[in-house]
Structures are given as structure tokens and as C-alpha cells.
PyMOL Python script that loads the backbone (N, CA, C, O; Angstrom):
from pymol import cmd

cmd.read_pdbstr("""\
ATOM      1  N   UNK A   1     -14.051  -2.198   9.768  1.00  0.00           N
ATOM      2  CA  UNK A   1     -13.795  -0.791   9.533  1.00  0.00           C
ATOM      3  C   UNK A   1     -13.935  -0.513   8.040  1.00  0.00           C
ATOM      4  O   UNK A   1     -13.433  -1.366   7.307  1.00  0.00           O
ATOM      5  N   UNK A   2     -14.443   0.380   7.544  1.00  0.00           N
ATOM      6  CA  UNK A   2     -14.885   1.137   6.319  1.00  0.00           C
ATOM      7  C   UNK A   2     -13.737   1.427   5.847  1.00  0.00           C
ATOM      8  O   UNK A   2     -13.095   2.069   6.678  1.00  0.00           O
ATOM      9  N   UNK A   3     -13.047   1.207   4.667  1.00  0.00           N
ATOM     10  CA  UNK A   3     -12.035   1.504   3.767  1.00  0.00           C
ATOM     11  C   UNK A   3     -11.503   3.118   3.659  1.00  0.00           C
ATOM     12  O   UNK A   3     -10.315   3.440   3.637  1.00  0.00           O
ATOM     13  N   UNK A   4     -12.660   4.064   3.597  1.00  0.00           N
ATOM     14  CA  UNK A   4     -12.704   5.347   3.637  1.00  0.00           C
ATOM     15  C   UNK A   4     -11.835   5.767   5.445  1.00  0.00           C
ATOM     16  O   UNK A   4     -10.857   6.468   5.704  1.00  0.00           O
ATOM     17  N   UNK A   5     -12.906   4.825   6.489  1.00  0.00           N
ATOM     18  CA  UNK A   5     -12.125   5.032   7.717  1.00  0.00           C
ATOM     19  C   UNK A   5     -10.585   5.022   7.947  1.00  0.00           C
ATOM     20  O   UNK A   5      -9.885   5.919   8.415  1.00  0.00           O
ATOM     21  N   UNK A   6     -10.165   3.559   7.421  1.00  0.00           N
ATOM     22  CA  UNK A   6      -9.170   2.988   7.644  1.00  0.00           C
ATOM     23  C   UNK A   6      -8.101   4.154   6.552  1.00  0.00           C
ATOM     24  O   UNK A   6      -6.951   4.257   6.980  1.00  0.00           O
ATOM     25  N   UNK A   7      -8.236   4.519   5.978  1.00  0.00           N
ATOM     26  CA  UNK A   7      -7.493   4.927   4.755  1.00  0.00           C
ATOM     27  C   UNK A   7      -7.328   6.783   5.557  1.00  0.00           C
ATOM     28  O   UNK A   7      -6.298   7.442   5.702  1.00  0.00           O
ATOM     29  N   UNK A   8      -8.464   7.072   5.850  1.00  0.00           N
ATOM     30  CA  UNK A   8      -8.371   8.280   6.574  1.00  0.00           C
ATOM     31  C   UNK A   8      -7.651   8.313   8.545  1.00  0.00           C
ATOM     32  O   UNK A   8      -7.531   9.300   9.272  1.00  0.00           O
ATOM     33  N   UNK A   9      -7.362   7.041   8.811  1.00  0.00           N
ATOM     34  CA  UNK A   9      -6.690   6.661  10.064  1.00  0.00           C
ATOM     35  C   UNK A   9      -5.435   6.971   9.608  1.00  0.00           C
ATOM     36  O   UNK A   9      -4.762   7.832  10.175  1.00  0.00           O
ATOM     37  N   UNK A  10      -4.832   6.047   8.135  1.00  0.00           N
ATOM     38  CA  UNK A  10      -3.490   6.353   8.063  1.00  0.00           C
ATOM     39  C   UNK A  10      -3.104   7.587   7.429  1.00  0.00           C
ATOM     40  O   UNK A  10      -1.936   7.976   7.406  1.00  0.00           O
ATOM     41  N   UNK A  11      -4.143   8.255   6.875  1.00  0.00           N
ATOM     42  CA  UNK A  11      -2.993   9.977   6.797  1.00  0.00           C
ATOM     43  C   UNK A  11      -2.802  10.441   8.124  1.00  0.00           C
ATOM     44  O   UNK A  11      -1.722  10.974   8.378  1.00  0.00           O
ATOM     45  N   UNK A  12      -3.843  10.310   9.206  1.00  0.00           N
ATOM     46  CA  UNK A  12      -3.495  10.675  10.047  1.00  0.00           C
ATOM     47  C   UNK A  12      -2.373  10.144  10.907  1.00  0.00           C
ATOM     48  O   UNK A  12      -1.906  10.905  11.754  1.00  0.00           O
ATOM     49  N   UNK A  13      -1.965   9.116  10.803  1.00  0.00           N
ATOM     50  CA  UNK A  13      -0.238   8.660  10.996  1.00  0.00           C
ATOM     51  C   UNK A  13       0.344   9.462  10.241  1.00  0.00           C
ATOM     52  O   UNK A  13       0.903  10.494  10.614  1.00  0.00           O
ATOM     53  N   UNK A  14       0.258   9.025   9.025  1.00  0.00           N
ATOM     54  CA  UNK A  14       1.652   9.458   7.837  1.00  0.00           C
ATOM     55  C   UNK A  14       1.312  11.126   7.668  1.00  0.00           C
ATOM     56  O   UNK A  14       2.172  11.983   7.464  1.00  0.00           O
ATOM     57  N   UNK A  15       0.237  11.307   7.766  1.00  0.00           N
ATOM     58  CA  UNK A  15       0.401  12.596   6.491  1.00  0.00           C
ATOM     59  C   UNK A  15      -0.770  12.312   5.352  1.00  0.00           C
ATOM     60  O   UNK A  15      -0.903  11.102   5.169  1.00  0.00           O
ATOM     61  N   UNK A  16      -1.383  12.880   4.790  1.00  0.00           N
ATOM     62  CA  UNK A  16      -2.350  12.603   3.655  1.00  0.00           C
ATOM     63  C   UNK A  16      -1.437  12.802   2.174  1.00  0.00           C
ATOM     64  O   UNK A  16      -2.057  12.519   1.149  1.00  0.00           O
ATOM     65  N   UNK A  17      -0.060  13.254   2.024  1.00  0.00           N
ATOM     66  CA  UNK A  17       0.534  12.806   1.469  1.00  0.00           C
ATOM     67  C   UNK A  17       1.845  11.460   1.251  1.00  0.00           C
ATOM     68  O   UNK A  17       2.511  11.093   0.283  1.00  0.00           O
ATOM     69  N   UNK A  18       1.757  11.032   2.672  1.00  0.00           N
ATOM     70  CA  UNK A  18       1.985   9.436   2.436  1.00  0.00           C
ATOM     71  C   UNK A  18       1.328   8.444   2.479  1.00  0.00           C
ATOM     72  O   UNK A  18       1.731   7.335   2.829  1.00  0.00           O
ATOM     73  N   UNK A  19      -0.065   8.815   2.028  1.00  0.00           N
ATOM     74  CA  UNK A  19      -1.031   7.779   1.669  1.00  0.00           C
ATOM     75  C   UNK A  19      -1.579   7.945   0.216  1.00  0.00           C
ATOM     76  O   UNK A  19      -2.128   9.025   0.000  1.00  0.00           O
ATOM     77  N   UNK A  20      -1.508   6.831  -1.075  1.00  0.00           N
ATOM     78  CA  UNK A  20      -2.039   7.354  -2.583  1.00  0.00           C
ATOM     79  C   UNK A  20      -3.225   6.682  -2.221  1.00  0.00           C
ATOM     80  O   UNK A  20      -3.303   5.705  -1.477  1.00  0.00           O
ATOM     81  N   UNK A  21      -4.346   7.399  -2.922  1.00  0.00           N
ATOM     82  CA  UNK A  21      -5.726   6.580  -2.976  1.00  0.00           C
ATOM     83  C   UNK A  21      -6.136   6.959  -4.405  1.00  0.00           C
ATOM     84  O   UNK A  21      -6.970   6.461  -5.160  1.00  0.00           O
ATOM     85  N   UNK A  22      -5.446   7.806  -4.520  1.00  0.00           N
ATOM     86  CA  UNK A  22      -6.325   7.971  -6.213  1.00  0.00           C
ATOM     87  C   UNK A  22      -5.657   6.574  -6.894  1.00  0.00           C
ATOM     88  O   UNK A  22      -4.600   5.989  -6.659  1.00  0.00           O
ATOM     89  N   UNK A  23      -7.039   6.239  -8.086  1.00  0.00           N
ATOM     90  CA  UNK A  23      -6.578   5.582  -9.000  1.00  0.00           C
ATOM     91  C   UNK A  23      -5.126   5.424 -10.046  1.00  0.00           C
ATOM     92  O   UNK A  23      -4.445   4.410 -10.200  1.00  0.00           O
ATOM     93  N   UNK A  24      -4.974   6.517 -10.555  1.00  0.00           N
ATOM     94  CA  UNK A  24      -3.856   6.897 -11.195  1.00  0.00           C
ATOM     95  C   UNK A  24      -2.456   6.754 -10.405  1.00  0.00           C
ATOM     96  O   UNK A  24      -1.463   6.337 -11.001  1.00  0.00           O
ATOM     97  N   UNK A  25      -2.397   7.225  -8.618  1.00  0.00           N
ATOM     98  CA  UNK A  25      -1.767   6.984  -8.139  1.00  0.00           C
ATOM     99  C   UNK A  25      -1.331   5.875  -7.849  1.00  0.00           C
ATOM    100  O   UNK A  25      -0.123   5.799  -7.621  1.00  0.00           O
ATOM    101  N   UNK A  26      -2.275   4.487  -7.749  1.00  0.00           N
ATOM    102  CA  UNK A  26      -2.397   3.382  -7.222  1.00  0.00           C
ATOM    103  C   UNK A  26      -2.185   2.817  -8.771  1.00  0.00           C
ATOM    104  O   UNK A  26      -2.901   1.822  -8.882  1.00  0.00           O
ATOM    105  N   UNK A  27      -1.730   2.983  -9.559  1.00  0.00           N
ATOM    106  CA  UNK A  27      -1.778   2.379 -10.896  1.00  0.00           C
ATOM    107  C   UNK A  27      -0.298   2.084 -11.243  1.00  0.00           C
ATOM    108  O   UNK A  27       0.089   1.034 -11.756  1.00  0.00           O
ATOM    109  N   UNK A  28       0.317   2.911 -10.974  1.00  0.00           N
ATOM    110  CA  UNK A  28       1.786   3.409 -10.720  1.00  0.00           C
ATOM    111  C   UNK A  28       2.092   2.139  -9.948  1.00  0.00           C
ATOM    112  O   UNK A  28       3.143   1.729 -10.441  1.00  0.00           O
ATOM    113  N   UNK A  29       1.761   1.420  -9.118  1.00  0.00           N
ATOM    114  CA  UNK A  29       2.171   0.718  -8.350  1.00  0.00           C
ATOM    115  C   UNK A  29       1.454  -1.141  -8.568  1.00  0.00           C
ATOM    116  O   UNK A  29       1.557  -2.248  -8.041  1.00  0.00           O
ATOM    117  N   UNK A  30       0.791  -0.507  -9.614  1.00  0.00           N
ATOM    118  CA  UNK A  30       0.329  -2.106  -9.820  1.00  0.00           C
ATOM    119  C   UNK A  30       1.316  -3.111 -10.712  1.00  0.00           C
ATOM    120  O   UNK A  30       1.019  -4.304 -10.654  1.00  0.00           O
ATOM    121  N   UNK A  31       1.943  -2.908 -11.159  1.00  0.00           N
ATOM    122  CA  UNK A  31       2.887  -3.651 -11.793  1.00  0.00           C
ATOM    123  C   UNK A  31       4.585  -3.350 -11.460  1.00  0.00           C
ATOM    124  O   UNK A  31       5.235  -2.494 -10.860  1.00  0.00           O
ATOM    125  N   UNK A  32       4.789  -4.298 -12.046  1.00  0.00           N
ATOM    126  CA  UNK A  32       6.514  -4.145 -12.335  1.00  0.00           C
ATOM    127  C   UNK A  32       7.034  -3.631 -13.532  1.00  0.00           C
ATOM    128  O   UNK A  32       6.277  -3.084 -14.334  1.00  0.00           O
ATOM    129  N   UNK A  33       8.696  -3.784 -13.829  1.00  0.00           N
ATOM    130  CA  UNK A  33       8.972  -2.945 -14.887  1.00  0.00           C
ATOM    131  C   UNK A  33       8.854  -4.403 -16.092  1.00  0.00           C
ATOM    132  O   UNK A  33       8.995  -4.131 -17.284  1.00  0.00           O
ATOM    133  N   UNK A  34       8.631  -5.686 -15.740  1.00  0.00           N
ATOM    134  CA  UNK A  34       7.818  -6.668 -16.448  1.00  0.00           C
ATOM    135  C   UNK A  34       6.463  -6.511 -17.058  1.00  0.00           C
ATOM    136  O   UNK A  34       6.165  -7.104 -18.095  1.00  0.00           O
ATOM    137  N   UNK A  35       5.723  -5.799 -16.491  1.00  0.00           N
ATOM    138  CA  UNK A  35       4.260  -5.672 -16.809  1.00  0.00           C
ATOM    139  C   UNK A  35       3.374  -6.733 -17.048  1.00  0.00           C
ATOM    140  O   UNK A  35       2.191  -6.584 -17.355  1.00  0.00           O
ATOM    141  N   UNK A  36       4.214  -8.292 -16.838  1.00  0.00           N
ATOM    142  CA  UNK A  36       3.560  -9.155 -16.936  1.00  0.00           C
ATOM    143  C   UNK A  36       2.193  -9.481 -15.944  1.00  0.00           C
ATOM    144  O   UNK A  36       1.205  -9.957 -16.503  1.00  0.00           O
ATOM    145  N   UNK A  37       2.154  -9.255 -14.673  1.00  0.00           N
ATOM    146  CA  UNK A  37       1.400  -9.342 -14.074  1.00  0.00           C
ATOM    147  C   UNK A  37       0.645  -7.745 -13.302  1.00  0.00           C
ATOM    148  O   UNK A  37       1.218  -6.843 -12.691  1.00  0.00           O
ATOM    149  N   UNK A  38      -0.784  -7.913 -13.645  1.00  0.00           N
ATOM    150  CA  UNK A  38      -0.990  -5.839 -13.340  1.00  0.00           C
ATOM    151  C   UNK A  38      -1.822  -6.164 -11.881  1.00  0.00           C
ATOM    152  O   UNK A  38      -2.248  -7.291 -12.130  1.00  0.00           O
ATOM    153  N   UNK A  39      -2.154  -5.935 -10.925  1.00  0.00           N
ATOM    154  CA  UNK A  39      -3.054  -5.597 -10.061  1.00  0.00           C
ATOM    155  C   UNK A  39      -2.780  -4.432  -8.953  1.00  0.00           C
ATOM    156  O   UNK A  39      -1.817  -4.271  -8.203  1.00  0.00           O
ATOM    157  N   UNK A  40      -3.631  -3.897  -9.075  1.00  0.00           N
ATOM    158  CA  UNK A  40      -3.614  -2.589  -8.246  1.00  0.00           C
ATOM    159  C   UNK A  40      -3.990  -2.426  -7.027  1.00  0.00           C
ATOM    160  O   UNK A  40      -5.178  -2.621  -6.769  1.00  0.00           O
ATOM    161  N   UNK A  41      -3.203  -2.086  -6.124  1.00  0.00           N
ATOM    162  CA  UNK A  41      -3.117  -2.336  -4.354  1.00  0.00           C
ATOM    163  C   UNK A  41      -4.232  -1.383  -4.215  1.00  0.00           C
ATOM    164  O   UNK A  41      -4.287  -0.489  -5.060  1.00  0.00           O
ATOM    165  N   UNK A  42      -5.306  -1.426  -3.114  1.00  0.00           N
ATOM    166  CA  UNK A  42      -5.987  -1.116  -2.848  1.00  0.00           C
ATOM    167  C   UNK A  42      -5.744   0.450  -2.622  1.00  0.00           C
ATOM    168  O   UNK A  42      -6.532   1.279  -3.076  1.00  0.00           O
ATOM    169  N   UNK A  43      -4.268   0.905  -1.676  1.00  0.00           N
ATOM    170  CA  UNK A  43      -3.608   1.639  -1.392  1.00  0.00           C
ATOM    171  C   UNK A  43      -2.659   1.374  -1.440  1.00  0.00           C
ATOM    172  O   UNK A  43      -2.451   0.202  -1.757  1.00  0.00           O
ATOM    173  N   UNK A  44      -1.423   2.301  -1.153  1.00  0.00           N
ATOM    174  CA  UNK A  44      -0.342   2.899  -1.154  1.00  0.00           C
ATOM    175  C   UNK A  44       0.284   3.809   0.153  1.00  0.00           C
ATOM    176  O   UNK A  44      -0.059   4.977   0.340  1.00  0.00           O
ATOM    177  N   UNK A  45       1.243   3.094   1.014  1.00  0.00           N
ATOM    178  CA  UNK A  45       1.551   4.319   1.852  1.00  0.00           C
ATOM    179  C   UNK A  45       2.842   4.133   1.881  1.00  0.00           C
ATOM    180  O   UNK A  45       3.435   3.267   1.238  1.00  0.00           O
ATOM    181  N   UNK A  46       3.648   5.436   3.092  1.00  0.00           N
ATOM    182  CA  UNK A  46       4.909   5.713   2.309  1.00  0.00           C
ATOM    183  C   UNK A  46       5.359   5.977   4.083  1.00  0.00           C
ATOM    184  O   UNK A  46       5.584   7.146   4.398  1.00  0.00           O
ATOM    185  N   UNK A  47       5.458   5.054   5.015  1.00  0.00           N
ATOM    186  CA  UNK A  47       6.003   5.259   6.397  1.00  0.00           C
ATOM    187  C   UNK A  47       7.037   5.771   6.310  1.00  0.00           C
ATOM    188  O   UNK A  47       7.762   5.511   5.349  1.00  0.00           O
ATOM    189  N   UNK A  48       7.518   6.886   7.543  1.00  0.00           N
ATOM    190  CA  UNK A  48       9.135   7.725   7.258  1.00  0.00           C
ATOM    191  C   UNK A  48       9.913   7.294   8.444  1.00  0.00           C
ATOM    192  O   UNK A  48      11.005   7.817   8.664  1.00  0.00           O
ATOM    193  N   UNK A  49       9.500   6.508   9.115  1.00  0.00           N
ATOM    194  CA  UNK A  49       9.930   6.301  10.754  1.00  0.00           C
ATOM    195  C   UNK A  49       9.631   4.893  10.842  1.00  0.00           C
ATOM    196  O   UNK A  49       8.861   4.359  10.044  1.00  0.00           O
ATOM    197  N   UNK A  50      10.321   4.141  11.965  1.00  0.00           N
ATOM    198  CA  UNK A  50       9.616   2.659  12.442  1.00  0.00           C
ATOM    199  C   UNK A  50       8.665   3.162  13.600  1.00  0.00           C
ATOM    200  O   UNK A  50       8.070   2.202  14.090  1.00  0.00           O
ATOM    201  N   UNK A  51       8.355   4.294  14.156  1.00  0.00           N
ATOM    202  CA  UNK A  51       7.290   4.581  14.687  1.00  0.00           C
ATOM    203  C   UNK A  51       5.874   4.927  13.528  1.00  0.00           C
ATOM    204  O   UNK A  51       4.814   4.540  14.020  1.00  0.00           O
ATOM    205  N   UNK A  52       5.739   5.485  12.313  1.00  0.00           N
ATOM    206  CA  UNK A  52       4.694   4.687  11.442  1.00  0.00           C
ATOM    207  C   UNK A  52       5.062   3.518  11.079  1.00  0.00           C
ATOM    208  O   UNK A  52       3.921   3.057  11.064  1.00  0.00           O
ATOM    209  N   UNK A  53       5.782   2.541  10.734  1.00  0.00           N
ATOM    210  CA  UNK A  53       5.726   1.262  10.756  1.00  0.00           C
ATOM    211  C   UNK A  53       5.056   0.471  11.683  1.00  0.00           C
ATOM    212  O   UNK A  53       4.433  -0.530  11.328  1.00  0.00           O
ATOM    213  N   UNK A  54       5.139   0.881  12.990  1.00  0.00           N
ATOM    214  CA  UNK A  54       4.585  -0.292  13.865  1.00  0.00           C
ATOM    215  C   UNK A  54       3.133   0.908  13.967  1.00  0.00           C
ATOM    216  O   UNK A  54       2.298   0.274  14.612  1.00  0.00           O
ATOM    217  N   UNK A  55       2.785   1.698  13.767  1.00  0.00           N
ATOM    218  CA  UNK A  55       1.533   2.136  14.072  1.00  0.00           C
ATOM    219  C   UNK A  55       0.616   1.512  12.608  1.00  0.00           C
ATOM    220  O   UNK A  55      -0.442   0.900  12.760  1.00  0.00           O
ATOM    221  N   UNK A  56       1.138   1.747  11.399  1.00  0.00           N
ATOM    222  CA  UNK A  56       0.455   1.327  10.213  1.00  0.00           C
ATOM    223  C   UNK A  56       0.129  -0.368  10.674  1.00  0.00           C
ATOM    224  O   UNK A  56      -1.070  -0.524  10.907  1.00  0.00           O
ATOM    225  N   UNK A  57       0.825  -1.430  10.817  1.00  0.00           N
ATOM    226  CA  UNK A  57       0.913  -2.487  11.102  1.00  0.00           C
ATOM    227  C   UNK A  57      -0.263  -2.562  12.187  1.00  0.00           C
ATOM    228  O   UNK A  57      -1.457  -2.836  12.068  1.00  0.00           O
ATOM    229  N   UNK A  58       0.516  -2.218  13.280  1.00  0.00           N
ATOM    230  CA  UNK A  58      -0.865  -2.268  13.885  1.00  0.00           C
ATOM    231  C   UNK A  58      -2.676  -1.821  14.358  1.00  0.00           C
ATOM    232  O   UNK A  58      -3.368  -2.164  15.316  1.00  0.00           O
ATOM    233  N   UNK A  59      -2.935  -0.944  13.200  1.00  0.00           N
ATOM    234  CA  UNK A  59      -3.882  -0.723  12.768  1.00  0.00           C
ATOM    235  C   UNK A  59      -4.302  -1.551  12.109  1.00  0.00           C
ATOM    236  O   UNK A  59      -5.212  -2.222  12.596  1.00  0.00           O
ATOM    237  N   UNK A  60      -3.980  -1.767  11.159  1.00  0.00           N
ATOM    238  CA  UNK A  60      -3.729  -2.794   9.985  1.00  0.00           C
ATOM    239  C   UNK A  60      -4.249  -4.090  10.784  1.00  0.00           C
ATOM    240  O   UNK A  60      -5.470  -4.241  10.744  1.00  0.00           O
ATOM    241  N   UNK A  61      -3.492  -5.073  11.522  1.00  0.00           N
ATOM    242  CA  UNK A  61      -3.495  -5.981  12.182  1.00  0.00           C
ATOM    243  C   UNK A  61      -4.904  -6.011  12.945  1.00  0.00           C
ATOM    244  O   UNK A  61      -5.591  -7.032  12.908  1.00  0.00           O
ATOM    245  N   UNK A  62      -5.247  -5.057  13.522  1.00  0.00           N
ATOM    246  CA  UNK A  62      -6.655  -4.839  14.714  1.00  0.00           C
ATOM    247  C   UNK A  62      -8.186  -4.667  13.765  1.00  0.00           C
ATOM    248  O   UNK A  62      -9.354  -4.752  14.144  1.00  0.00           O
ATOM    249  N   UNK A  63      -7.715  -4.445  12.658  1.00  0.00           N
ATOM    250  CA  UNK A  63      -8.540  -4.514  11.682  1.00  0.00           C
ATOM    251  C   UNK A  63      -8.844  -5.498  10.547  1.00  0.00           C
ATOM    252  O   UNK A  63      -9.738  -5.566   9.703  1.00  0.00           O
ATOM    253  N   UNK A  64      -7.622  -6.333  10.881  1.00  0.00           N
ATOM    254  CA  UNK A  64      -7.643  -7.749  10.098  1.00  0.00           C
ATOM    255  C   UNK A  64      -7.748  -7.272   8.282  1.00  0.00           C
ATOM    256  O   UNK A  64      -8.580  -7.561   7.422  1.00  0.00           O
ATOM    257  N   UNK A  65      -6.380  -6.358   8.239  1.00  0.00           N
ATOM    258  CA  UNK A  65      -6.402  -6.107   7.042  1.00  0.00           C
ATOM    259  C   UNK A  65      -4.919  -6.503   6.140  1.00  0.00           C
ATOM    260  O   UNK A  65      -3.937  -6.317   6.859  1.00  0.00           O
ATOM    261  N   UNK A  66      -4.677  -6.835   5.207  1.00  0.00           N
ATOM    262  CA  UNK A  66      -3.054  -8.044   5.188  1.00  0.00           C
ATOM    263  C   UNK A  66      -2.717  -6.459   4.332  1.00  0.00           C
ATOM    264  O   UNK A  66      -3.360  -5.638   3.677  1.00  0.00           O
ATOM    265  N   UNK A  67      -1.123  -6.675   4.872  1.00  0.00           N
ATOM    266  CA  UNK A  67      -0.198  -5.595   4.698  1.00  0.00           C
ATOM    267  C   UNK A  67       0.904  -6.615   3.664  1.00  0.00           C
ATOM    268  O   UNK A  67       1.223  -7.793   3.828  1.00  0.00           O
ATOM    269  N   UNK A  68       1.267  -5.745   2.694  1.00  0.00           N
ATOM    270  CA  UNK A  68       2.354  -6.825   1.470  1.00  0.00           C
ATOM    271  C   UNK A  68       3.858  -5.380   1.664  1.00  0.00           C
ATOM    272  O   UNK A  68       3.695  -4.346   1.016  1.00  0.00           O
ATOM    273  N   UNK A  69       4.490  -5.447   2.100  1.00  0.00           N
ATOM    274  CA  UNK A  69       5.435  -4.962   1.803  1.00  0.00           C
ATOM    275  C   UNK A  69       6.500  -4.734   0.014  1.00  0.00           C
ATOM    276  O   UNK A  69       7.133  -5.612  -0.573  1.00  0.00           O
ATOM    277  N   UNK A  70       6.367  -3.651  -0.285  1.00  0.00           N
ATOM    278  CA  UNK A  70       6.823  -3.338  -1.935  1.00  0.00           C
ATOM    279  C   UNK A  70       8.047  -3.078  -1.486  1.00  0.00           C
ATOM    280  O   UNK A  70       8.496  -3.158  -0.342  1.00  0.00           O
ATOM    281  N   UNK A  71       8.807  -2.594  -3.006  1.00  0.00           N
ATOM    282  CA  UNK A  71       9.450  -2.041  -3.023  1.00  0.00           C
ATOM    283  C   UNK A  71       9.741  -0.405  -3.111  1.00  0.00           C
ATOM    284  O   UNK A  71       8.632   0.027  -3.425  1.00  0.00           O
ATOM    285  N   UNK A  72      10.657   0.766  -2.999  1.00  0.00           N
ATOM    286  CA  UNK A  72      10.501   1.906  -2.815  1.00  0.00           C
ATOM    287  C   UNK A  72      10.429   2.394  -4.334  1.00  0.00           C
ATOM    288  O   UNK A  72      10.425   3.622  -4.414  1.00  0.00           O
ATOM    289  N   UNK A  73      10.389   1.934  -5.178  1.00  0.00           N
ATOM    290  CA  UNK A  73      10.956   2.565  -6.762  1.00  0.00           C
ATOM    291  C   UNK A  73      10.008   1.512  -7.416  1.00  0.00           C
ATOM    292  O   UNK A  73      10.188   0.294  -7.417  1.00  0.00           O
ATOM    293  N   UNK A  74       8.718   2.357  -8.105  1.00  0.00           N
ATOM    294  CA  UNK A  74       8.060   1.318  -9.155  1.00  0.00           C
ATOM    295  C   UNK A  74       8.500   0.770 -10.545  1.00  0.00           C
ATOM    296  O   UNK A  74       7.756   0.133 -11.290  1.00  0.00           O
ATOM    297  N   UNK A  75       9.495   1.016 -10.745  1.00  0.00           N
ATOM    298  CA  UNK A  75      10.059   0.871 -12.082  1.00  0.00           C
ATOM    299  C   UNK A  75      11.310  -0.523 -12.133  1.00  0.00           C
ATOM    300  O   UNK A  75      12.141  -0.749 -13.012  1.00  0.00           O
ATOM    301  N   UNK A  76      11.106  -1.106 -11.143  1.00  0.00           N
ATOM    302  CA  UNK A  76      11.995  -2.135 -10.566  1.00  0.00           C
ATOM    303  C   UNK A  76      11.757  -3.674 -12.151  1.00  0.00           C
ATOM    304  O   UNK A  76      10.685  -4.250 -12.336  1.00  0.00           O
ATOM    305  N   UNK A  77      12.813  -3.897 -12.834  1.00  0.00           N
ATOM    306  CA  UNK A  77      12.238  -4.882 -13.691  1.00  0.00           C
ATOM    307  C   UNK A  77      12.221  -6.172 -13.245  1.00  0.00           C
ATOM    308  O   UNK A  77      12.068  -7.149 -13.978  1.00  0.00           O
ATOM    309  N   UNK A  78      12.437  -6.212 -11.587  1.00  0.00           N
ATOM    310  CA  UNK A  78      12.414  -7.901 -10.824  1.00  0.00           C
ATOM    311  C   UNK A  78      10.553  -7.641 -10.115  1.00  0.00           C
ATOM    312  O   UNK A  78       9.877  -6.691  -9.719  1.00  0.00           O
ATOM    313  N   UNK A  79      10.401  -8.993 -10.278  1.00  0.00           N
ATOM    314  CA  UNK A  79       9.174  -9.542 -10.199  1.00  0.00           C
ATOM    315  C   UNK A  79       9.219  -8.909  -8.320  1.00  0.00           C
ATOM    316  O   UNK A  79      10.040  -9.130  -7.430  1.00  0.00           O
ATOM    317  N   UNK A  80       7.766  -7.971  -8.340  1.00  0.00           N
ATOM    318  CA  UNK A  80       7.426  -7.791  -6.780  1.00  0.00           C
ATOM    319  C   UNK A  80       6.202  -8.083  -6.300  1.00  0.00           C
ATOM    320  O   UNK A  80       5.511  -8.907  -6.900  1.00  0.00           O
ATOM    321  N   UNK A  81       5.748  -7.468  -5.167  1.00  0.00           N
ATOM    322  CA  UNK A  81       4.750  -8.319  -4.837  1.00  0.00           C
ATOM    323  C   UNK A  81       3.573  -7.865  -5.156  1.00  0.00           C
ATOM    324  O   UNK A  81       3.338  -6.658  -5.092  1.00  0.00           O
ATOM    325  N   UNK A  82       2.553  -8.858  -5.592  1.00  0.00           N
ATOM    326  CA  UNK A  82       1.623  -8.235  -6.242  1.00  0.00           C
ATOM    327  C   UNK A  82       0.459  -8.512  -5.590  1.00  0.00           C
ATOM    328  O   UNK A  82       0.228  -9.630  -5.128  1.00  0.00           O
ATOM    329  N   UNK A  83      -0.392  -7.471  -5.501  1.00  0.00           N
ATOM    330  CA  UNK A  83      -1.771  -7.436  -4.573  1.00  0.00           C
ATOM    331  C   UNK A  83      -3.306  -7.744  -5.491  1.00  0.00           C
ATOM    332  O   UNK A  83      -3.937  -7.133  -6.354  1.00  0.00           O
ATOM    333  N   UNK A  84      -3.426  -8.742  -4.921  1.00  0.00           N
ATOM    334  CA  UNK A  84      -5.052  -9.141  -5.718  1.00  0.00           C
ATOM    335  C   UNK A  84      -6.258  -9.106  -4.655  1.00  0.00           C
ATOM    336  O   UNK A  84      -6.333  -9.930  -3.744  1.00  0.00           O
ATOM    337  N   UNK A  85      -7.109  -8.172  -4.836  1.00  0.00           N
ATOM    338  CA  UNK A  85      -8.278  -8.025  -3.945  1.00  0.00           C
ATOM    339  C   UNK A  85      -8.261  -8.003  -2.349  1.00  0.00           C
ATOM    340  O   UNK A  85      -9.044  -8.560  -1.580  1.00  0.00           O
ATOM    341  N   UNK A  86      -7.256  -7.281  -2.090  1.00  0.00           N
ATOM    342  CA  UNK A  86      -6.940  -7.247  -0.974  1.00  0.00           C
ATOM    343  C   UNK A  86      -5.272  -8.024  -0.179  1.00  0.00           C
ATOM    344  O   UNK A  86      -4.755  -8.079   0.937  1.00  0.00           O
ATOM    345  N   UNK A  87      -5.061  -8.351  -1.148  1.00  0.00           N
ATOM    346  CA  UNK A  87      -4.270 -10.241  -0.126  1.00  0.00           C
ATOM    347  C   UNK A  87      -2.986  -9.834  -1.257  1.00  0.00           C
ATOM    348  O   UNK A  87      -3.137  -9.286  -2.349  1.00  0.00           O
ATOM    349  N   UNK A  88      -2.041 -10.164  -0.795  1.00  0.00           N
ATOM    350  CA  UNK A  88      -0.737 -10.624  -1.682  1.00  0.00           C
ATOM    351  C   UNK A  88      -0.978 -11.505  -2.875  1.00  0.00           C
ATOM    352  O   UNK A  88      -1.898 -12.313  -2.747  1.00  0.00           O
ATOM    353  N   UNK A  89      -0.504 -11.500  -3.693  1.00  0.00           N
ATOM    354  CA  UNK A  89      -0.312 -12.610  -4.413  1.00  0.00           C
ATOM    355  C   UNK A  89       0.912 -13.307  -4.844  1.00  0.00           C
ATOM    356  O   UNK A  89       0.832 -14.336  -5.515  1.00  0.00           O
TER     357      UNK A  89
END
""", "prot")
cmd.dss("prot")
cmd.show_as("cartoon", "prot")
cmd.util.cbc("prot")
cmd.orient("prot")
């Protein structure tokens, strides 16, 4: 599935405002309040229910695409999880 697809599947779960795709948006989220390590998640989404949870997931999953769970607040100064080219790191 095409990135554009997949990315336009999940506003249609969430909302096109619980999905960031802009750069600037997705920048916000590449680091910690360490800044030691920067990489920028491909995307960003913001589930409000465990009914988008298990729908994001399993989209996600059928598409063989790895999901990293963050934290809710980017400004966190403990080490989180950080996304390199797709994959956790």
C-alpha cells in the first residue's frame, strides 16, 4: 500500500486532524526533551477510542507496517521511542 493510501485510510478512522503528515508537524515528535537522538516518524496519529486503536493496528498489521507506541506530550526529558526509517529504534 502507497504511503499517501495508507496515511489517507487513517484520517479516515481518526479524523484528518488526528493524523500529522506535515514535516514541521512530524518534527515536533522526532526527539525528546534530550535531543540527543532526532529521527522523525514517518507519521503521527492521535487515536481517541480503543475502537481507533484496534482499527489503526489493524490496518497497520494487514499492511505489514510496524507501529512504535510514544508518548502523549513531546517535551518529555526521558528517553522515548525513536523511529528510524520506518521501524523503532
Amino acid at each position: 500500500m502507497a504511503y499517501e493510501q495508507f496515511a489517507s485510510q487513517l484520517a479516515g478512522i481518526l479524523g484528518r486532524a488526528n493524523v500529522l503528515l506535515s514535516e514541521e508537524d512530524r518534527k515536533v515528535y522526532s526527539y525528546d526533551g534530550t535531543s540527543t537522538w532526532v529521527h522523525k516518524p514517518d507519521l503521527v496519529v492521535f487515536p481517541t477510542s480503543t475502537e481507533h486503536v484496534e482499527a489503526v493496528l489493524k490496518l497497520a498489521n494487514e499492511n505489514r507496517i510496524p507501529v512504535t507506541p510514544g508518548e502523549e506530550a513531546p517535551t518529555s526529558v526521558a528517553a522515548r521511542c525513536r523511529f528510524v526509517a520506518g521501524s523503532p529504534s
